[in-house]
The first five atom37 places (N, CA, C, CB, O) and aatype in JSON, in Angstrom:
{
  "aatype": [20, 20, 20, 20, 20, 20, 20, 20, 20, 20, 20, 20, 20, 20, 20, 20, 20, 20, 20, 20, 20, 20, 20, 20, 20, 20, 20, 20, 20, 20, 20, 20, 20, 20, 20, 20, 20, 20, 20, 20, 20, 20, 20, 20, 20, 20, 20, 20, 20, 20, 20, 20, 20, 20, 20, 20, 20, 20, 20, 20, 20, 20, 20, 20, 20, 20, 20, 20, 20, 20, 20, 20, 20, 20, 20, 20, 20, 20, 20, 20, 20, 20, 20, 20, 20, 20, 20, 20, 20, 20, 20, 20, 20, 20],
  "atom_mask": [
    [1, 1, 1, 1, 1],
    [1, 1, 1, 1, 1],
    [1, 1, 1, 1, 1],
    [1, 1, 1, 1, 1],
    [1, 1, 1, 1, 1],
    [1, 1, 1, 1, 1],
    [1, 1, 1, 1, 1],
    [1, 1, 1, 1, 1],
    [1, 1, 1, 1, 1],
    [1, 1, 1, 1, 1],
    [1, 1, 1, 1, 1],
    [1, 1, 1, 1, 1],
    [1, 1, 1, 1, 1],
    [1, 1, 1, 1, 1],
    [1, 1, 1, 1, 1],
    [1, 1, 1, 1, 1],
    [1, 1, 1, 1, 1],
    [1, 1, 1, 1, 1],
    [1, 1, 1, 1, 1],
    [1, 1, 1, 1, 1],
    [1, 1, 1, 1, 1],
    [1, 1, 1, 1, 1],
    [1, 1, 1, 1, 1],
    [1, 1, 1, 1, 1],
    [1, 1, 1, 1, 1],
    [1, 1, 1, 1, 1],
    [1, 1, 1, 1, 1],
    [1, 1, 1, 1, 1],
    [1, 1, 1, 1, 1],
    [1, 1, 1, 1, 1],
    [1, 1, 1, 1, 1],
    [1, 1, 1, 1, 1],
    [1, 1, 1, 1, 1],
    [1, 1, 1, 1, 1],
    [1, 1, 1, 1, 1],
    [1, 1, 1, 1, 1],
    [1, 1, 1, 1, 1],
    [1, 1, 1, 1, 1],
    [1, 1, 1, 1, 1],
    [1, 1, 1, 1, 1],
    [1, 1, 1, 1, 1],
    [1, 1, 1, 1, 1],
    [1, 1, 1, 1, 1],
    [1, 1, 1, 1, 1],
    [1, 1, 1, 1, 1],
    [1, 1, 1, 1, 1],
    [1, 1, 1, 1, 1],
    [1, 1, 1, 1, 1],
    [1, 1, 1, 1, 1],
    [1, 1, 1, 1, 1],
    [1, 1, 1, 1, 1],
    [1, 1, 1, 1, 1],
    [1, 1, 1, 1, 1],
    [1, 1, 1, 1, 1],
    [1, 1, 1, 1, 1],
    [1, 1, 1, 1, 1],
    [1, 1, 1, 1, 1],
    [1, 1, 1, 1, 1],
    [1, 1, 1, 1, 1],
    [1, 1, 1, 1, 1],
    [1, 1, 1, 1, 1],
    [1, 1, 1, 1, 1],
    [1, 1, 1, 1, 1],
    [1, 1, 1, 1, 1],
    [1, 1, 1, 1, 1],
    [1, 1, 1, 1, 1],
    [1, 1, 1, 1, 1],
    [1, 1, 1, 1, 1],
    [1, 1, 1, 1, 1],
    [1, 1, 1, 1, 1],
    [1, 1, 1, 1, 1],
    [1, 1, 1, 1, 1],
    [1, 1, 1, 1, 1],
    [1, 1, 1, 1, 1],
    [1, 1, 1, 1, 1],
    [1, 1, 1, 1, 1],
    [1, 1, 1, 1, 1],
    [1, 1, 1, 1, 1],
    [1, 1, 1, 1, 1],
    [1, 1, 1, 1, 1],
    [1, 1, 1, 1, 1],
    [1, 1, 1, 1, 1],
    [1, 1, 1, 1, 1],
    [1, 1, 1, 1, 1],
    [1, 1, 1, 1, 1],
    [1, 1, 1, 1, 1],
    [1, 1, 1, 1, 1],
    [1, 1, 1, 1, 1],
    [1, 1, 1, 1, 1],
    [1, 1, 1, 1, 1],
    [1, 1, 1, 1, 1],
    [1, 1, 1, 1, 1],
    [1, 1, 1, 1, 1],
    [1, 1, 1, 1, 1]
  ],
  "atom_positions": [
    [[0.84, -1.17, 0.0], [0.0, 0.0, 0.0], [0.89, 1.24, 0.0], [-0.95, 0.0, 1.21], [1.85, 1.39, 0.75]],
    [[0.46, 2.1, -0.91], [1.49, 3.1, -0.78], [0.79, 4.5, -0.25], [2.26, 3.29, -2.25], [-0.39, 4.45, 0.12]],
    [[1.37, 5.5, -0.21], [0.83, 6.82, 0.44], [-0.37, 7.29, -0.45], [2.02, 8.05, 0.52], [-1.05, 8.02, 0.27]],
    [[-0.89, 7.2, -1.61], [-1.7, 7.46, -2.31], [-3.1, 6.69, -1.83], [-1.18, 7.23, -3.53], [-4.27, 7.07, -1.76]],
    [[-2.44, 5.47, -1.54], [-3.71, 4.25, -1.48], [-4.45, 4.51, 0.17], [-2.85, 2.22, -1.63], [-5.63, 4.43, 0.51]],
    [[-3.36, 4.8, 0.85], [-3.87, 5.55, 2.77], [-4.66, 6.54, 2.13], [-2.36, 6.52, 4.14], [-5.87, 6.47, 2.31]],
    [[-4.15, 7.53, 1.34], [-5.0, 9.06, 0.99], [-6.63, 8.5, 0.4], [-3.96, 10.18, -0.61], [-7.65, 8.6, 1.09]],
    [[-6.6, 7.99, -0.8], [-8.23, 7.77, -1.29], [-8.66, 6.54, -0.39], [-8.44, 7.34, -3.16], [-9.78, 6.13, -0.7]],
    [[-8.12, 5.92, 0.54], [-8.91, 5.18, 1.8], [-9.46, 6.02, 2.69], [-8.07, 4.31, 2.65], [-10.66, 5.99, 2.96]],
    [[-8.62, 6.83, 3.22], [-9.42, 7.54, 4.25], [-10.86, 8.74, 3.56], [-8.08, 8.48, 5.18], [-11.97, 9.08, 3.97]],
    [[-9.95, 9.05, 2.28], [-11.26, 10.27, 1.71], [-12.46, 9.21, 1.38], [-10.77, 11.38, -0.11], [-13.59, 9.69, 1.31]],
    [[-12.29, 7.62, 1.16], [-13.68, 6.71, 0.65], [-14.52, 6.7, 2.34], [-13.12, 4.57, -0.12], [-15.72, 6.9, 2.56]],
    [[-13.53, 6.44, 3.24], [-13.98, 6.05, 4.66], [-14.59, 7.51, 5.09], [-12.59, 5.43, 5.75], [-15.68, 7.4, 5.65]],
    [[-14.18, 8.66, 4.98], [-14.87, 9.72, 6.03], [-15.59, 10.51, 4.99], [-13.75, 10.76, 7.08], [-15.71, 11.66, 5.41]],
    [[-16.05, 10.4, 3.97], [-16.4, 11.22, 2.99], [-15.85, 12.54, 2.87], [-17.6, 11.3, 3.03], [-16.56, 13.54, 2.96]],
    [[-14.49, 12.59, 2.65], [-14.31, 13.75, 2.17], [-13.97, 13.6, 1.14], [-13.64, 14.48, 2.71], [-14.48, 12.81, 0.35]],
    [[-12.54, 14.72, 0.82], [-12.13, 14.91, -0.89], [-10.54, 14.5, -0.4], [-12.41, 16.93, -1.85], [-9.96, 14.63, 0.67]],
    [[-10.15, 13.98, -1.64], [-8.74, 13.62, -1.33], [-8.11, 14.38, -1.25], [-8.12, 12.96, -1.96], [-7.03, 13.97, -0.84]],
    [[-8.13, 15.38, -1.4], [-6.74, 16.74, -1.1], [-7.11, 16.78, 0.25], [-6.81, 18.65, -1.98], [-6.17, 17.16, 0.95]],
    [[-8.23, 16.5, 0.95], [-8.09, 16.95, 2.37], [-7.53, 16.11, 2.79], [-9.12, 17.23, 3.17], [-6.54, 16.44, 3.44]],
    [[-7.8, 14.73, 2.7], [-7.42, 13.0, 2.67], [-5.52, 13.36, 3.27], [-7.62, 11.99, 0.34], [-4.87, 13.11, 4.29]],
    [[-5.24, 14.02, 2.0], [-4.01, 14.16, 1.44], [-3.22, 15.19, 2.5], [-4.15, 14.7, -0.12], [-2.16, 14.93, 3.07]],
    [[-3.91, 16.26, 2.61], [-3.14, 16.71, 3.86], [-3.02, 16.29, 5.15], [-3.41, 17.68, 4.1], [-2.06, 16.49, 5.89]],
    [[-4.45, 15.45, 5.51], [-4.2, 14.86, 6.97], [-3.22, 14.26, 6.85], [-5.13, 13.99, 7.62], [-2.26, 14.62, 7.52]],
    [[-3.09, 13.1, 5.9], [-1.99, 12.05, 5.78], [-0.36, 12.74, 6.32], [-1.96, 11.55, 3.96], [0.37, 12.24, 7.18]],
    [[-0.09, 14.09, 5.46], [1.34, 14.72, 4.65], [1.45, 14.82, 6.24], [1.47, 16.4, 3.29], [2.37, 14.25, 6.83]],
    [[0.12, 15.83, 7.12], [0.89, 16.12, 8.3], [0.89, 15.2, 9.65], [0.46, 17.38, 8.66], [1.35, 15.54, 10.74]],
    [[0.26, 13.94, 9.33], [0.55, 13.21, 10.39], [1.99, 12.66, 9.97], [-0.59, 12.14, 10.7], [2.88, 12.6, 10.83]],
    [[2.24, 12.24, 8.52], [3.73, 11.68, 8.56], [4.53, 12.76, 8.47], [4.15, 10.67, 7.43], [5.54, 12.28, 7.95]],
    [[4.76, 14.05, 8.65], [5.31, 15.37, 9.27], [5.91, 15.0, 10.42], [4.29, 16.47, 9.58], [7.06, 14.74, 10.78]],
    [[4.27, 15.09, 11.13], [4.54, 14.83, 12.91], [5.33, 14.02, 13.28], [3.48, 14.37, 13.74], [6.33, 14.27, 13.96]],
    [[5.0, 12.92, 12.87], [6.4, 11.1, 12.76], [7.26, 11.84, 12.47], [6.37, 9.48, 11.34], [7.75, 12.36, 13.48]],
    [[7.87, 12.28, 11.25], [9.59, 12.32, 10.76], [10.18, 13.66, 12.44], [9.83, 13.47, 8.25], [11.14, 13.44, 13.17]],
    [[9.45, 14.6, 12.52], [10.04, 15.48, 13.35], [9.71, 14.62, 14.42], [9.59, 16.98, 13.37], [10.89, 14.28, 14.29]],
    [[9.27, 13.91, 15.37], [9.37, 13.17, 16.22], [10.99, 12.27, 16.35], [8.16, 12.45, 15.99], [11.95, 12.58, 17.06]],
    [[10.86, 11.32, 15.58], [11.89, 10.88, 15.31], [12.87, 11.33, 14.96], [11.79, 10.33, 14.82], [13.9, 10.67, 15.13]],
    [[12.95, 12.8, 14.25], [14.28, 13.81, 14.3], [14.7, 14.2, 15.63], [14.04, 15.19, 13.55], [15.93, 14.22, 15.68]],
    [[14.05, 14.56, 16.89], [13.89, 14.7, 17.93], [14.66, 13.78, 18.97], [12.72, 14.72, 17.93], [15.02, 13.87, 20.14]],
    [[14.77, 12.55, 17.66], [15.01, 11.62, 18.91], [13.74, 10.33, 19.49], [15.21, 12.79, 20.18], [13.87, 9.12, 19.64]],
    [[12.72, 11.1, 19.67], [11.34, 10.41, 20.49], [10.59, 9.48, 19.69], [10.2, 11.52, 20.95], [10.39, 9.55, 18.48]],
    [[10.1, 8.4, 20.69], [9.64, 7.1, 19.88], [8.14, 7.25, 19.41], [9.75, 5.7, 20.86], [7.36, 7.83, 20.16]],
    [[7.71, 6.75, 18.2], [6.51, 6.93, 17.96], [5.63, 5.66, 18.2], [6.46, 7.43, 16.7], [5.9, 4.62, 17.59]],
    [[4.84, 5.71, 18.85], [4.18, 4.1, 18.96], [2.16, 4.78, 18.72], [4.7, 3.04, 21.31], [1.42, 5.7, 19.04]],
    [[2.18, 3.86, 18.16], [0.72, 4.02, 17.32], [0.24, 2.65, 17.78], [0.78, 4.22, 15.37], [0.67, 1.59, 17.33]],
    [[-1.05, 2.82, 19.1], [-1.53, 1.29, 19.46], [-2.06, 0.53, 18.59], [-2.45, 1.17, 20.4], [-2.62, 1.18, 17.71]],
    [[-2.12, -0.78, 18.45], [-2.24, -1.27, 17.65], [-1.52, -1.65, 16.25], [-2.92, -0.92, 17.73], [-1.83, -2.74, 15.75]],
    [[-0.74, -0.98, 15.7], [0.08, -1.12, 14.85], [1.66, -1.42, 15.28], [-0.12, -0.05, 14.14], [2.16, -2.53, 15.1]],
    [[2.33, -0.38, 15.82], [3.52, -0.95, 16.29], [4.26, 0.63, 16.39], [4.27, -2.28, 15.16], [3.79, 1.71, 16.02]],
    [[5.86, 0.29, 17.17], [6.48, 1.39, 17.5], [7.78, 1.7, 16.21], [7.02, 1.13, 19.12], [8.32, 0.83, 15.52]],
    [[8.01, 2.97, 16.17], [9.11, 3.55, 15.43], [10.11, 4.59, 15.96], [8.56, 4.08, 14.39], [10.0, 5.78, 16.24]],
    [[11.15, 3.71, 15.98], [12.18, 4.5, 16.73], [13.56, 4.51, 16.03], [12.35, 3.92, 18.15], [13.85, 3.68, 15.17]],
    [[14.6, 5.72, 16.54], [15.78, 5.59, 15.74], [16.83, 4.9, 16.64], [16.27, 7.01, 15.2], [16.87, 4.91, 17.87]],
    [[17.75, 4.23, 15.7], [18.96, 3.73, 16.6], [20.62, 4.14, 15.8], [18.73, 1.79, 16.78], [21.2, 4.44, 14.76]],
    [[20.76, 3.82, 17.35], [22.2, 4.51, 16.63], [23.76, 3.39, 16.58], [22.66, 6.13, 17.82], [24.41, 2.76, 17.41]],
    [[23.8, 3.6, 15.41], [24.7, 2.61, 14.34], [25.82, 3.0, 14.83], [24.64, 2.79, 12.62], [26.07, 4.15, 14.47]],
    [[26.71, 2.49, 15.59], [28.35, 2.62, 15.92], [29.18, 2.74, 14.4], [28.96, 1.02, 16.88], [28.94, 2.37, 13.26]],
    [[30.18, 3.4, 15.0], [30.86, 3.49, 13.55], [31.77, 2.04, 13.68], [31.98, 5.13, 13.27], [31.83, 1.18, 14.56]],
    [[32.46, 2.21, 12.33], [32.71, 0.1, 12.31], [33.44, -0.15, 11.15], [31.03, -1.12, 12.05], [33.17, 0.71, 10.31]],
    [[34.37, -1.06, 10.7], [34.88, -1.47, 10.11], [34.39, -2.57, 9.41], [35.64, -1.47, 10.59], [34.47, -3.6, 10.08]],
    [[33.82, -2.74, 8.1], [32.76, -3.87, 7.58], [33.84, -4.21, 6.47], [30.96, -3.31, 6.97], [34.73, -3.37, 6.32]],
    [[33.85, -5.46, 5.6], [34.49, -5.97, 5.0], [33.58, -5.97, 3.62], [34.94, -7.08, 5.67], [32.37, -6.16, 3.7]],
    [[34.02, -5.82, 2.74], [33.4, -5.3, 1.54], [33.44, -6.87, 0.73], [34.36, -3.84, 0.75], [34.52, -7.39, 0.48]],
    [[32.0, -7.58, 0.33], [31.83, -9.09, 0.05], [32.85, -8.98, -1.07], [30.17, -9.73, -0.38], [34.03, -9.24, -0.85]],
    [[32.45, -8.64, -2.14], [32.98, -8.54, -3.61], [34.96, -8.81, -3.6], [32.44, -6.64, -4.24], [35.68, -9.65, -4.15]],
    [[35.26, -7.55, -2.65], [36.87, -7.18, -2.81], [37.32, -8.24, -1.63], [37.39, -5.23, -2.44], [38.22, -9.04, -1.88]],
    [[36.61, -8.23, -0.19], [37.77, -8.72, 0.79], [37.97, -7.24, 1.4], [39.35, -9.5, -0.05], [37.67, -7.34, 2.59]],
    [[38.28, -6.16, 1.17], [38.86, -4.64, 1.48], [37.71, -4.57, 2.42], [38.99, -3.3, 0.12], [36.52, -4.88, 2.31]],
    [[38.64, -3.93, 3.66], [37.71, -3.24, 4.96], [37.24, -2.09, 4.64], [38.42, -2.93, 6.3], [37.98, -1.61, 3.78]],
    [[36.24, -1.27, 4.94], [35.85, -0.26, 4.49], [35.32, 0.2, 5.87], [34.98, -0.4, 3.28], [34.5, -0.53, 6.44]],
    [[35.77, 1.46, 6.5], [35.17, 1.91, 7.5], [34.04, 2.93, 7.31], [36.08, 2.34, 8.23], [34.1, 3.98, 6.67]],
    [[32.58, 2.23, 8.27], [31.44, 2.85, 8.19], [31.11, 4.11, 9.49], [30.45, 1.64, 8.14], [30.9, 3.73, 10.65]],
    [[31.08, 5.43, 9.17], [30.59, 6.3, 9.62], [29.5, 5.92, 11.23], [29.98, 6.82, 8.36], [29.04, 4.79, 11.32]],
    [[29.35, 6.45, 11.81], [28.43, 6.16, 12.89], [27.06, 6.84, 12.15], [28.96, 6.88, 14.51], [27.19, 7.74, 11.32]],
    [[25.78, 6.32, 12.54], [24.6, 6.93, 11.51], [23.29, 6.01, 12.72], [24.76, 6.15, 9.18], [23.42, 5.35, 13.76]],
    [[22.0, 6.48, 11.78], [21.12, 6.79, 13.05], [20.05, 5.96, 11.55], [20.85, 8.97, 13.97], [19.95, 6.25, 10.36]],
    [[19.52, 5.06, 12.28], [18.56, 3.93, 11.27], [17.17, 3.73, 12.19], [19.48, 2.07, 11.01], [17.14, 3.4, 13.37]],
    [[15.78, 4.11, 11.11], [14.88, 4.13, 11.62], [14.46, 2.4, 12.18], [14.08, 4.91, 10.71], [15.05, 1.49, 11.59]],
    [[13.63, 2.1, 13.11], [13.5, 0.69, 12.99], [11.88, 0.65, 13.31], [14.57, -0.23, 14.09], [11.27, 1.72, 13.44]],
    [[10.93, -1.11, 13.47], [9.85, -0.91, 13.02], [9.59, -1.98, 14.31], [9.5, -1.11, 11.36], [10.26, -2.99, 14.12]],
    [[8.86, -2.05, 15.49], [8.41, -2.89, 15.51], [6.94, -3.33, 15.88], [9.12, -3.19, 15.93], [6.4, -2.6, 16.71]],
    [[6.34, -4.18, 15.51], [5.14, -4.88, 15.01], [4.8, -4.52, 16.08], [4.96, -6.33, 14.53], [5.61, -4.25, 16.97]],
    [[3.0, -4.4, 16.27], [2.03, -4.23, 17.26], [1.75, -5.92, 17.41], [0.63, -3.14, 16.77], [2.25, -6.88, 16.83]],
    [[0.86, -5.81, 18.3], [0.49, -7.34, 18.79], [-0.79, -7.35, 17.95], [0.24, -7.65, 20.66], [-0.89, -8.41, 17.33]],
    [[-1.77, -6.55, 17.76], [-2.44, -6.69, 17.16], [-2.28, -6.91, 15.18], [-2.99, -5.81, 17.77], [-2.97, -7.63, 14.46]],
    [[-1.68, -6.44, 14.99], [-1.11, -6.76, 13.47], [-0.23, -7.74, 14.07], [-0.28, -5.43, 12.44], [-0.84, -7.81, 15.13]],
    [[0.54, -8.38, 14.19], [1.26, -9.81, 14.38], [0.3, -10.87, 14.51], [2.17, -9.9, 15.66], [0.5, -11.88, 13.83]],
    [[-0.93, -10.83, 15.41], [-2.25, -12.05, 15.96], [-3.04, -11.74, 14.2], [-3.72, -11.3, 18.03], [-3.2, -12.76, 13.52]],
    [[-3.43, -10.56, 13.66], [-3.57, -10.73, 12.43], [-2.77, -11.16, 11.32], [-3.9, -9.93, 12.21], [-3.49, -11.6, 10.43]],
    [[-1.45, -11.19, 11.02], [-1.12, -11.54, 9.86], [-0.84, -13.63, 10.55], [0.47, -10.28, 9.19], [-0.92, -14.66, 9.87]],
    [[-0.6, -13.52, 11.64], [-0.53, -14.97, 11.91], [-1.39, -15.69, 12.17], [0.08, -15.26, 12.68], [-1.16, -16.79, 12.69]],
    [[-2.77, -15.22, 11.84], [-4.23, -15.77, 12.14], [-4.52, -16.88, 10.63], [-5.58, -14.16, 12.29], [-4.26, -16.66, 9.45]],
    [[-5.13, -18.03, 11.27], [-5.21, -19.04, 10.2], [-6.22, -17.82, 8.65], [-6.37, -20.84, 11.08], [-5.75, -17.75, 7.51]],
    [[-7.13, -17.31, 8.94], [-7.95, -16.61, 8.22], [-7.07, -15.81, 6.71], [-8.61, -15.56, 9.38], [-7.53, -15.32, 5.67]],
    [[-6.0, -15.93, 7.1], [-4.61, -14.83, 6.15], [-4.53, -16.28, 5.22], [-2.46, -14.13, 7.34], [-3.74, -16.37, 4.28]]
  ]
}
């Protein structure tokens, strides 16, 4: 599902128009990215939490060459599952 397909779901579900659809969407995933710029975890019940972590810097070995290549320290969003979407996608009914 992509950001288009959330936008004309919610404008079919509340009867509006998709440009409005379209801005609720833009500024709730606003609110998320500056959250998580912040630092602070986003957890949405039912679905699951999103938080950043932080990647030590590191020496990784490059598959192809063999050559070490040293990696920068860096900050990676991560995802994890609600209980309720996990009991659904692992429900015999799927």
């Amino acid at each position: 599902m992509k950001k288009s397909d959330i936008t004309k779901e919610i404008a079919k579900r509340r009867g509006i128009s998709q440009r409005k659809a379209r801005i609720i969407v833009d500024q709730i995933f606003q609110a998320m990215a500056e959250a998580l710029t912040r630092g602070e975890k986003v957890e949405i019940r039912g679905l699951g939490t999103f938080k950043i972590k932080k990647k030590p810097s590191r020496f990784v070995k490059d598959p192809r060459t063999g050559v070490e290549i040293f990696v920068k320290e860096r900050y990676v969003p991560t995802f994890k599952m609600g209980k309720l979407i996990k009991n659904h996608l692992n429900s015999k009914g799927r």
